[in-house]
ROLO-9863 format. One line per field, with one value per residue: residue in three letters; residue number from 1; x, y, z of N, C-alpha, C in turn. Coordinates in pm, 1 decimal. Last residue first. Example, Ala and Ser with C-alpha at 12.3 -4.5 7.8 and 13.67 -1.06 7.14 Angstrom:
res (Ser:Ala) .
n (2:1) .
n.c1 (1285.0:1319.0) .
n.c2 (-225.0:-569.0) .
n.c3 (708.0:780.0) .
ca.c1 (1367.0:1230.0) .
ca.c2 (-106.0:-450.0) .
ca.c3 (714.0:780.0) .
c.c1 (1290.0:1320.0) .
c.c2 (3.0:-330.0) .
c.c3 (787.0:780.0) .
This chain:
res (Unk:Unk:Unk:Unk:Unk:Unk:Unk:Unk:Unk:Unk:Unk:Unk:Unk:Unk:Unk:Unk:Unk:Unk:Unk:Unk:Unk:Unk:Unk:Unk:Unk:Unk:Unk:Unk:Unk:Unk:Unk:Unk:Unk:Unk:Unk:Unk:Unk:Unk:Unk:Unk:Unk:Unk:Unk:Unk:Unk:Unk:Unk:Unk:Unk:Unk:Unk:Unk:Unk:Unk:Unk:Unk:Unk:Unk:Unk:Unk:Unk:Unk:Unk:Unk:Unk:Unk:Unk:Unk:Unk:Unk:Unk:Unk:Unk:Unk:Unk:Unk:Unk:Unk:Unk:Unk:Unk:Unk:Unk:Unk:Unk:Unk:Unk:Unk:Unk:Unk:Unk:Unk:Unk:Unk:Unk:Unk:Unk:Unk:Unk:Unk:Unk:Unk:Unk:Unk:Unk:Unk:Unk:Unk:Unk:Unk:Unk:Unk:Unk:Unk:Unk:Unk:Unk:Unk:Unk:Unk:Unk:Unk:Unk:Unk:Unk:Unk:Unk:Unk:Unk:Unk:Unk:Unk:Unk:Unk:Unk:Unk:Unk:Unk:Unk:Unk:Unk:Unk:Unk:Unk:Unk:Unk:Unk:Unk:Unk:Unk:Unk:Unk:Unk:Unk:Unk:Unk:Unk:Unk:Unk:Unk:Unk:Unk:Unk:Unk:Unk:Unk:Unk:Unk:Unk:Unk:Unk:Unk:Unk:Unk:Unk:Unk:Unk:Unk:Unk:Unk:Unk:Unk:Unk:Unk:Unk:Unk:Unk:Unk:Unk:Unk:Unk:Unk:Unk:Unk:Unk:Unk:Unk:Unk:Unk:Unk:Unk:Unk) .
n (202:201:200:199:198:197:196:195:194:193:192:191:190:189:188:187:186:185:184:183:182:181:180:179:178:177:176:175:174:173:172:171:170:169:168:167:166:165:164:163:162:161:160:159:158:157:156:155:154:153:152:151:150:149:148:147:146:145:144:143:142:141:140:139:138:137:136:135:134:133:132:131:130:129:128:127:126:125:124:123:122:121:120:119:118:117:116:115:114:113:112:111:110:109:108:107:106:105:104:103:102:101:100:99:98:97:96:95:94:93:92:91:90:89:88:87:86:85:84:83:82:81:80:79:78:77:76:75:74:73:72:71:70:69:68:67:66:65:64:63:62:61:60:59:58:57:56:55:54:53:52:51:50:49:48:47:46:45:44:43:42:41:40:39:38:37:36:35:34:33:32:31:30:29:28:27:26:25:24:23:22:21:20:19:18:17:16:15:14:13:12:11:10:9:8:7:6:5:4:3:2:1) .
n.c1 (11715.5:11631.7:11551.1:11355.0:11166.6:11137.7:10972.5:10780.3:10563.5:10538.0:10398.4:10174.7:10046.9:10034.5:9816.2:9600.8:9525.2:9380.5:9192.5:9366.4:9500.7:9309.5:9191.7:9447.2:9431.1:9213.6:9307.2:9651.3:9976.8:10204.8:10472.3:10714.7:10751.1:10762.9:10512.0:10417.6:10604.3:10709.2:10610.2:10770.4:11054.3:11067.4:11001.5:11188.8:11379.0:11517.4:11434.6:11204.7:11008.9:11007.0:10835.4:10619.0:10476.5:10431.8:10195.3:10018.8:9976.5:9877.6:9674.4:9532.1:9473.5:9328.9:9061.2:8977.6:8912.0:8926.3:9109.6:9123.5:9334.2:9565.2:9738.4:9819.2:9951.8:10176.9:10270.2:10329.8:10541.2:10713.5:10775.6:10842.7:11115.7:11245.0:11283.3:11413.6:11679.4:11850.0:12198.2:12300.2:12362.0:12180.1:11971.4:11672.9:11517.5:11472.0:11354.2:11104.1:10988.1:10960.3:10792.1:10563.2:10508.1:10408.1:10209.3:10022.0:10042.8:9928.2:9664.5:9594.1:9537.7:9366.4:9146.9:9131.9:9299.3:9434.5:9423.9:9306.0:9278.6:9365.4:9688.2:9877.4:10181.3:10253.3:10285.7:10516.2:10795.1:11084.3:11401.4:11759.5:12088.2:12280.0:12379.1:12669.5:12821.6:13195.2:13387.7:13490.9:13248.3:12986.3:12644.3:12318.4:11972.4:11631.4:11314.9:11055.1:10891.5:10847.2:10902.7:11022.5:11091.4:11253.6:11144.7:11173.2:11470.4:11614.2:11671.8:11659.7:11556.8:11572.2:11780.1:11822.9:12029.1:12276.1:12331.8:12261.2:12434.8:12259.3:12296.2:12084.3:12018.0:12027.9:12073.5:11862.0:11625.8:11648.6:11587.9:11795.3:11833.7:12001.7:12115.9:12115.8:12215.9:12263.3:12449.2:12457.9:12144.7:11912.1:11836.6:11573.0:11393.1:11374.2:11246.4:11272.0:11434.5:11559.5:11875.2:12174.2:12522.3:12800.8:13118.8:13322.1:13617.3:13845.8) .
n.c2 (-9384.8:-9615.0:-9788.8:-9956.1:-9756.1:-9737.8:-9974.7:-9948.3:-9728.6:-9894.2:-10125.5:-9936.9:-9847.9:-10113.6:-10198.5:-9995.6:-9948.9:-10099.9:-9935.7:-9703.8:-9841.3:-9853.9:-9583.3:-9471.1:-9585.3:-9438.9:-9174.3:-9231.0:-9218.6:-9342.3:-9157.6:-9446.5:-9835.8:-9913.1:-9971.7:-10248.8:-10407.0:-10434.7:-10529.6:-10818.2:-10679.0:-10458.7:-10336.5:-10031.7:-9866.7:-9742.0:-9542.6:-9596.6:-9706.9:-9427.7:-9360.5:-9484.6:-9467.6:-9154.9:-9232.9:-9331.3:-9176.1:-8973.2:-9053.2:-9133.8:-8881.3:-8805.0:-8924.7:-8839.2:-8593.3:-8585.0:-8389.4:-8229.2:-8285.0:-8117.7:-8158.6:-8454.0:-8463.0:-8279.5:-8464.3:-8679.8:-8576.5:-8515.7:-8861.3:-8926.1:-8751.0:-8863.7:-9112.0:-9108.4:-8945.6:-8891.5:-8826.2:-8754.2:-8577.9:-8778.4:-8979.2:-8897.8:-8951.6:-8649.3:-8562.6:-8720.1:-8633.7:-8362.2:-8372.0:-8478.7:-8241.7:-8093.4:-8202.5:-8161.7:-7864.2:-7845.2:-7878.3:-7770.9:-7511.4:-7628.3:-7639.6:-7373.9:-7114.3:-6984.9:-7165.9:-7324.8:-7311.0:-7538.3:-7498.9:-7392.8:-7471.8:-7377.9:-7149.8:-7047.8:-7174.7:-6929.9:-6930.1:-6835.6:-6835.4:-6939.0:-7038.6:-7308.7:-7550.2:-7501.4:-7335.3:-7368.5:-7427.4:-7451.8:-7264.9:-7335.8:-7210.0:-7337.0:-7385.4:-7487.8:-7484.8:-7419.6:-7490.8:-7152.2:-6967.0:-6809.9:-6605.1:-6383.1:-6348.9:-6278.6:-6013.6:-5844.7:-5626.9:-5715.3:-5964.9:-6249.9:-6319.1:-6311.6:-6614.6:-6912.0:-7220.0:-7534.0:-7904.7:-8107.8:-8447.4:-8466.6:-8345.7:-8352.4:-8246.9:-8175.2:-8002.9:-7824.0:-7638.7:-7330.1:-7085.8:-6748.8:-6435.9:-6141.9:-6216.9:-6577.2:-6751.7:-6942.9:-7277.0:-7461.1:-7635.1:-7780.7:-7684.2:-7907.7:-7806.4:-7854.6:-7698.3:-7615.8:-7514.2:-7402.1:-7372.9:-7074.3:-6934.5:-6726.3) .
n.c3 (15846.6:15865.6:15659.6:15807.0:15866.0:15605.2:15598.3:15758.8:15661.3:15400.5:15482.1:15583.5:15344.9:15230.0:15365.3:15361.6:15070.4:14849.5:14825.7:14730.0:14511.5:14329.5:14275.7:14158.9:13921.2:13825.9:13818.2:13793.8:13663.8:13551.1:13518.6:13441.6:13596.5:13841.4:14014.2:13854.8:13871.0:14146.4:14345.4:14431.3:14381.6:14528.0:14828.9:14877.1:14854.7:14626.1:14506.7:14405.4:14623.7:14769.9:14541.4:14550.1:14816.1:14824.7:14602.5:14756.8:14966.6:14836.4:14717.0:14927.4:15018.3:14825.0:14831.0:15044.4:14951.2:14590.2:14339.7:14106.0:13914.6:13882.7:14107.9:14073.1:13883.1:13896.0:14094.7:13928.1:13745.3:13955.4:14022.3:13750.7:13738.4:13972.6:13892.4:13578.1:13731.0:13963.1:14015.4:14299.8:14535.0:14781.4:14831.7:14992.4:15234.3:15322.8:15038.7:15057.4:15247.7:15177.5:14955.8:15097.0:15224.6:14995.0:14902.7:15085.0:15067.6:14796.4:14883.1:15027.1:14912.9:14690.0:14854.1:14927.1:14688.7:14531.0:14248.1:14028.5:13769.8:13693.3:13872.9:14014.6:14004.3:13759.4:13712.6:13740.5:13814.8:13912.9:13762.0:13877.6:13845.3:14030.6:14290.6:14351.8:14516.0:14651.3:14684.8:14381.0:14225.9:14007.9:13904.4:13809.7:13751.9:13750.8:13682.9:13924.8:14213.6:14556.2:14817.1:14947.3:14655.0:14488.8:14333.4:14442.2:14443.8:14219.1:14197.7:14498.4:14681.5:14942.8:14997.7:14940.1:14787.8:14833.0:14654.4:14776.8:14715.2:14758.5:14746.7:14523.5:14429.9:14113.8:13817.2:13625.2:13838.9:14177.8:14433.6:14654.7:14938.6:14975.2:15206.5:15126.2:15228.2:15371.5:15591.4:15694.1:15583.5:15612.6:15411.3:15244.9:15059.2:14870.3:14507.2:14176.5:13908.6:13575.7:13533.1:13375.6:13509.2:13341.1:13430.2:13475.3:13390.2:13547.3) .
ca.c1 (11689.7:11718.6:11639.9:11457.8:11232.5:11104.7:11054.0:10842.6:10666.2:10642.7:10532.1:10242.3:10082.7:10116.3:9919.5:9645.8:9607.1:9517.6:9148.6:9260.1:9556.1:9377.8:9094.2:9435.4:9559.8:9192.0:9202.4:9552.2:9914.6:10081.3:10356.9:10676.1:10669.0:10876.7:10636.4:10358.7:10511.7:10760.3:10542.6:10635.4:11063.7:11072.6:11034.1:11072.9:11383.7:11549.0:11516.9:11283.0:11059.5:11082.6:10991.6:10693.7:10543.6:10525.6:10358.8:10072.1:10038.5:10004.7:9767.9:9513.1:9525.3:9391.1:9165.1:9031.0:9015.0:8825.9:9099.1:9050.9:9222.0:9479.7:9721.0:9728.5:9814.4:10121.5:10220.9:10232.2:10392.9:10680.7:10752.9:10697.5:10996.5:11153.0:11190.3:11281.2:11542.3:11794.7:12061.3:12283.7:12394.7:12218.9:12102.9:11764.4:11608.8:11527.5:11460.7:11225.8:10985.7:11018.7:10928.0:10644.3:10481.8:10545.0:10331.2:10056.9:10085.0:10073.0:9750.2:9581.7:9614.1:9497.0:9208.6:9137.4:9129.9:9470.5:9510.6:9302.2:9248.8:9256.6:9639.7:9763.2:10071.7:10277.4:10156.0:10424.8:10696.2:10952.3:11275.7:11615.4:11943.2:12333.1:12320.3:12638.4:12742.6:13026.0:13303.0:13573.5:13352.5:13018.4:12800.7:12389.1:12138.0:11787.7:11409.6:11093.5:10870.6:10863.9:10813.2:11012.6:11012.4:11248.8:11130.5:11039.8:11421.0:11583.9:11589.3:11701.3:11660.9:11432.8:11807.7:11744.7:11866.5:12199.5:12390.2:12187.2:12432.8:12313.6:12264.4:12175.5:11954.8:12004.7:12171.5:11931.7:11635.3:11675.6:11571.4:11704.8:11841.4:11854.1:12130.4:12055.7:12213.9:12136.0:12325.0:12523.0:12338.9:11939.1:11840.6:11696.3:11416.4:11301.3:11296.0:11145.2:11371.6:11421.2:11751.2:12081.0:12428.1:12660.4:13024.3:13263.2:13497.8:13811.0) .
ca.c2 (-9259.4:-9561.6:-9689.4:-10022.0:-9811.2:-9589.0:-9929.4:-10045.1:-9761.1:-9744.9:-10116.1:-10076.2:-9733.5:-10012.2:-10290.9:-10050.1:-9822.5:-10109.0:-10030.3:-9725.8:-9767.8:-9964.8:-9686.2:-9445.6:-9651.9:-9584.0:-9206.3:-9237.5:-9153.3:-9361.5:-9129.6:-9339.0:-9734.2:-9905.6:-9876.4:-10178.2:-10377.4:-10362.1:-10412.6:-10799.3:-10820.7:-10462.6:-10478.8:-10127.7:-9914.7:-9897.6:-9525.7:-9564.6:-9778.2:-9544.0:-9272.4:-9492.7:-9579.3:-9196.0:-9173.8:-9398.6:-9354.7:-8912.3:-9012.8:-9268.5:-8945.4:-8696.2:-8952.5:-8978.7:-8589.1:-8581.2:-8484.1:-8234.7:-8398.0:-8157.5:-8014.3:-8394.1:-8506.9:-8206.4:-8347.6:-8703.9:-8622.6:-8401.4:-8749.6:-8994.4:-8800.3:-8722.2:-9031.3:-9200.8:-8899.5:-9018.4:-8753.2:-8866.7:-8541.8:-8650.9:-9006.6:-8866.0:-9042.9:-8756.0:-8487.4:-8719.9:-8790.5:-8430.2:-8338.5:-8571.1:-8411.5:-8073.9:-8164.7:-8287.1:-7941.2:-7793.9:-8001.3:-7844.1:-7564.3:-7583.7:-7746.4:-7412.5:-7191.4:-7007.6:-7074.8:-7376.2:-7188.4:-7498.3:-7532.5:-7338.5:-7540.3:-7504.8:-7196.5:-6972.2:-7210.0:-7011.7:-6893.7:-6893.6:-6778.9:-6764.4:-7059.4:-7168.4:-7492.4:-7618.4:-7313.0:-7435.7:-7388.5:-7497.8:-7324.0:-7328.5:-7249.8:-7324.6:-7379.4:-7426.2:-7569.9:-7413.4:-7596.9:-7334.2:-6973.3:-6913.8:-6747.0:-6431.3:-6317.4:-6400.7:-6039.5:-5966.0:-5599.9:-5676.1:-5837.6:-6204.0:-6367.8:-6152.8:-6486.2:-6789.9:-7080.2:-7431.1:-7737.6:-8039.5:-8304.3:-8545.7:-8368.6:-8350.3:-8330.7:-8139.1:-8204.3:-7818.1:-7753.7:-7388.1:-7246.8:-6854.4:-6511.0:-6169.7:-6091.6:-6381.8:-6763.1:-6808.4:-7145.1:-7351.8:-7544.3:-7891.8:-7647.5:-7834.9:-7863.3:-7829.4:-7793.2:-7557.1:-7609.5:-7344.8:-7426.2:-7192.9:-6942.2:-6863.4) .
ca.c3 (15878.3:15957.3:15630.8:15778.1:16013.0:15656.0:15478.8:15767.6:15803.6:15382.7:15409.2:15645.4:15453.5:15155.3:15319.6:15474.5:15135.9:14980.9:14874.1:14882.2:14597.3:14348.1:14327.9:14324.5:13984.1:13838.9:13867.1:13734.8:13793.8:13536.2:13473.6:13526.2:13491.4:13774.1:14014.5:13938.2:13715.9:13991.6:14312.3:14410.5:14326.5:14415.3:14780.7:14826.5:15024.9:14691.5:14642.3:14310.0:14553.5:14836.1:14599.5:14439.0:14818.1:14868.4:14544.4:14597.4:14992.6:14905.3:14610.1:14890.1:15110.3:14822.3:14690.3:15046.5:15096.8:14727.2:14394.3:14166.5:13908.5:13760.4:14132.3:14246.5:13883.5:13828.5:14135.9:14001.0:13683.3:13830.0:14150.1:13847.7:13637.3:13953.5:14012.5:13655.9:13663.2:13933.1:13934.9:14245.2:14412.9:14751.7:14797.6:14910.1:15192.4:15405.3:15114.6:14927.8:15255.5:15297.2:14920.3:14975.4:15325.2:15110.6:14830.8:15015.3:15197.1:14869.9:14789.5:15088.9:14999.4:14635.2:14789.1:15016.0:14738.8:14669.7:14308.5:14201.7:13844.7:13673.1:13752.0:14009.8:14127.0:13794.5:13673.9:13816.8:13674.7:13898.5:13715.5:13903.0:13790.0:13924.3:14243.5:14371.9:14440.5:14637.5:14797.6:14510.3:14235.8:14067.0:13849.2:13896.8:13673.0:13766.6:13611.6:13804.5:14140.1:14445.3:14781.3:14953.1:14774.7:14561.1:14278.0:14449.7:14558.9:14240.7:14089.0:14471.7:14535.5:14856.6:14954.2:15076.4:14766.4:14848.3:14718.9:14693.2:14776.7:14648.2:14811.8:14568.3:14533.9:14225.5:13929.3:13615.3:13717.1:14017.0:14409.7:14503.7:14839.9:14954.9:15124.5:15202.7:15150.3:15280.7:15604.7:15628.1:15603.1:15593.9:15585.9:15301.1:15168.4:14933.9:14653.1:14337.9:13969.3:13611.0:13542.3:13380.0:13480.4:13411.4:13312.6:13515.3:13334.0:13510.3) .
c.c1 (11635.3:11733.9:11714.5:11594.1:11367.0:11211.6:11125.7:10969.0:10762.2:10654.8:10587.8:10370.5:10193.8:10165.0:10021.3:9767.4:9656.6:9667.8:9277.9:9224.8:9474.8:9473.0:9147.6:9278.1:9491.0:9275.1:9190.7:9400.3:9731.7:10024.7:10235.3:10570.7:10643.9:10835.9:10702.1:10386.7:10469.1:10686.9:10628.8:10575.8:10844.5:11017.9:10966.5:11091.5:11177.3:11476.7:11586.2:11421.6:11178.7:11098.9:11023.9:10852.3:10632.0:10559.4:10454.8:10217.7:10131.1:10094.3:9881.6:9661.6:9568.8:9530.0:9321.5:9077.7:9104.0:8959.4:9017.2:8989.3:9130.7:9344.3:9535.6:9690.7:9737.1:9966.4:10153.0:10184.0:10312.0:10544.5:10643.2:10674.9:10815.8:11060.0:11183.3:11207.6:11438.0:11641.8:11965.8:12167.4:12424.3:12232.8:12243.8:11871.6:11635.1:11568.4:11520.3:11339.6:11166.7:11079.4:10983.7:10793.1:10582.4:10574.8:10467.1:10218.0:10125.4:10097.4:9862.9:9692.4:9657.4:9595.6:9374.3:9205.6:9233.1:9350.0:9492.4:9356.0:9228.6:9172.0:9467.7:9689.5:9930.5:10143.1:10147.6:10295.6:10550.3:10857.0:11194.2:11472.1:11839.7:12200.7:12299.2:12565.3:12680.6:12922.3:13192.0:13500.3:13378.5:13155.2:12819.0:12574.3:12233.8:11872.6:11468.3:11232.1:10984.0:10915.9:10818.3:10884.4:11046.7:11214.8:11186.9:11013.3:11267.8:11514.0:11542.0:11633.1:11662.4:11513.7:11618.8:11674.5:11789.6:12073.9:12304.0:12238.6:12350.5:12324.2:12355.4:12188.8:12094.2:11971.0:12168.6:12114.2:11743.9:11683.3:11542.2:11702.4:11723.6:11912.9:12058.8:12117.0:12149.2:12097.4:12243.7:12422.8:12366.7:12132.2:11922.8:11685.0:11535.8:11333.5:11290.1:11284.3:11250.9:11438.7:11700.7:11929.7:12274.7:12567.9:12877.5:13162.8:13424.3:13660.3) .
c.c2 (-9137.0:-9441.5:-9614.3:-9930.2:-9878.6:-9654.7:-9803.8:-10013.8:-9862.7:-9747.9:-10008.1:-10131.5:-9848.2:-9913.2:-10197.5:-10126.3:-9891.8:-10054.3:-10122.7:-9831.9:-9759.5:-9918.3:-9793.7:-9499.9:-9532.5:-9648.6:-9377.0:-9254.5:-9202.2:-9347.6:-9188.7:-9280.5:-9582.4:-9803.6:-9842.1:-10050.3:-10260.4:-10320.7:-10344.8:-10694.4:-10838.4:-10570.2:-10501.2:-10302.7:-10011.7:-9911.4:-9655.9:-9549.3:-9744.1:-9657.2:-9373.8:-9437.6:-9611.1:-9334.1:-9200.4:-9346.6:-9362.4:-9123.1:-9011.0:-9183.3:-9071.7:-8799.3:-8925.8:-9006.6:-8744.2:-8617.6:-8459.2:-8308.7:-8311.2:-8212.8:-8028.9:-8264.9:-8447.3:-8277.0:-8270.5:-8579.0:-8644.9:-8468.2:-8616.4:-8907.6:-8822.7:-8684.3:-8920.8:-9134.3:-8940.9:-8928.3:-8946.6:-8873.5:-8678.4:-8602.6:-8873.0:-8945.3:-9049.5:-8860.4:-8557.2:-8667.7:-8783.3:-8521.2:-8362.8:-8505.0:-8515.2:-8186.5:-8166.1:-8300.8:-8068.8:-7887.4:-7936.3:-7959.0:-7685.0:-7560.6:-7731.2:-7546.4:-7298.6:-7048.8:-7053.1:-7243.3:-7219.7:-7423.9:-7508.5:-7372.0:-7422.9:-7586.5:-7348.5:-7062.4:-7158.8:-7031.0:-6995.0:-6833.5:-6864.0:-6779.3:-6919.9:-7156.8:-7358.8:-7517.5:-7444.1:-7433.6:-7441.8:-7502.4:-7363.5:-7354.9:-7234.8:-7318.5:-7304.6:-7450.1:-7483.6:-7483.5:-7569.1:-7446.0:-7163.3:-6933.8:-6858.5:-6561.3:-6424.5:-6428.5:-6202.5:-5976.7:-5697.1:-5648.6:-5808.4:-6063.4:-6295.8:-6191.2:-6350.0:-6667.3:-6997.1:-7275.5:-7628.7:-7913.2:-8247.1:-8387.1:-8433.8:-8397.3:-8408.1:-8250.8:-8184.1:-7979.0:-7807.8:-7528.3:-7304.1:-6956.1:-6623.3:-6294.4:-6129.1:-6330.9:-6636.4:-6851.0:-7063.5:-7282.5:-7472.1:-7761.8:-7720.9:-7787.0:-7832.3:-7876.1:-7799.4:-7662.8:-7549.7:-7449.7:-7372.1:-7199.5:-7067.7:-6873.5) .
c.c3 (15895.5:15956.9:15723.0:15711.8:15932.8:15799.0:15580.8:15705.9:15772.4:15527.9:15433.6:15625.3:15563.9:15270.9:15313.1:15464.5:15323.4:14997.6:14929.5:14905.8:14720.9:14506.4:14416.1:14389.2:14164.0:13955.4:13942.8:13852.1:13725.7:13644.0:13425.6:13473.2:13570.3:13632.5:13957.9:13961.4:13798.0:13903.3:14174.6:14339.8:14290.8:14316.4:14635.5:14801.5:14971.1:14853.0:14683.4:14367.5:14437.6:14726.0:14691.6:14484.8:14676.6:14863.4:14653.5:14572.4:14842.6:14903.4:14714.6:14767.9:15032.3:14904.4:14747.8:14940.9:15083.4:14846.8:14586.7:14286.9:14057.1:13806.4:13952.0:14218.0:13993.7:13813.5:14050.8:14106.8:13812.1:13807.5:14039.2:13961.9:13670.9:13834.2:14015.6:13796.6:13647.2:13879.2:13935.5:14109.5:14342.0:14612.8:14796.7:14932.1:15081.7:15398.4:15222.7:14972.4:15188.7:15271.4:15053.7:14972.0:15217.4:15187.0:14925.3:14971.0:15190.4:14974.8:14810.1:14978.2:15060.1:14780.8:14715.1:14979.6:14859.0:14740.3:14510.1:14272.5:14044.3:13758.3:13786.8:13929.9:14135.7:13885.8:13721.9:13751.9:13777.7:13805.2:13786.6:13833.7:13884.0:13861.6:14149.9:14269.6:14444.6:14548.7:14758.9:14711.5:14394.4:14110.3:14001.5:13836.6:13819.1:13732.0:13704.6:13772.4:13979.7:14336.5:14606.8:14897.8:14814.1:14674.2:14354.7:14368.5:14536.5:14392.7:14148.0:14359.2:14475.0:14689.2:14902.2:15082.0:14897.5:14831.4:14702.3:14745.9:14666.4:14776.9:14777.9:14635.1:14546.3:14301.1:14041.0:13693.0:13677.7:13949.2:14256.2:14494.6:14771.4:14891.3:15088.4:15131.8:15201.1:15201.4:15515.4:15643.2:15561.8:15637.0:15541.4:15381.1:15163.5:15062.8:14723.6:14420.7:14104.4:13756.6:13588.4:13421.9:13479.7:13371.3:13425.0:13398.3:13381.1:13482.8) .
């Protein structure tokens, strides 16, 4: 029987080891919402797919889908993704990973699951590829993490929409300017997302 093969862009949010060489990783994809995929033998030093899935990674997937749930048959990391203007393993380039990871959390705990919602990963994609572009100071850095995690709760429903639409609802306007607007209220906002965050429960 010939499965269809899905193919789309997305991040790792992790996985655990399963069997001798395989793992479950769940992917927050373009295309599909979050989904957890078997990586068979990914463990193996042999593994052609061994060094593209690291956790937090960023690239292209194919996955088919059979009577065990998803199963994962390519992986390419976008090896340039999170090194842009030569950040590579400097201290800022760590530090924006970590950013990174604090978000794909957030995203991974009040996911929907296999619900493709492209608007947010749209604005999620554009606003990592801003944090890794701009060079951003400790208090930029802190004032980008508020901005986006209060966009993923708003693309999530756990926002009060009705005030911060114009605001959210547009994807890829990450901007110098828009994280001026952002610190100066970064107390309101950090205030909501607890709040938001207690009212999800989970």
């Amino acid at each position: 029987m010939a499965y269809h093969i899905y193919q789309t862009k997305a991040f790792i949010l992790g996985g655990i080891n399963v069997g001798e060489d395989s793992r479950l990783i769940r992917f927050f994809t373009h295309d599909l919402g979050v989904v957890q995929a078997k990586a068979q033998g990914v463990r193996k030093l042999s593994s052609k797919n061994r060094a593209h899935l690291q956790d937090f990674s960023y690239g292209s997937f194919s996955y088919v889908y059979g009577k065990s749930g998803w199963r994962l048959v390519g992986a390419e990391k976008d090896e340039g993704f999170f090194v842009m203007d030569g950040l590579g393993e400097s201290q800022e380039g760590k530090e924006n990973l970590k950013t990174t990871a604090k978000l794909l959390a957030l995203l991974d705990r009040l996911s929907p699951g296999e619900e493709a919602n492209v608007t947010l990963f749209t604005d999620f994609e554009s606003g990592i590829q801003f944090l890794f572009r701009e060079h951003l100071s400790e208090q930029e850095r802190k004032s980008f993490e508020t901005l986006l995690a209060s966009k993923i709760l708003f693309h999530l429903g756990y926002w009060d929409k009705a005030k911060d639409e114009q605001e959210f609802s547009y994807p890829e306007n990450f901007s110098l300017e828009k994280l001026q607007i952002a610190s100066s209220d970064r107390r309101r906002m950090n205030t909501k997302i607890y709040h938001a965050l207690g009212y999800s429960q989970l």
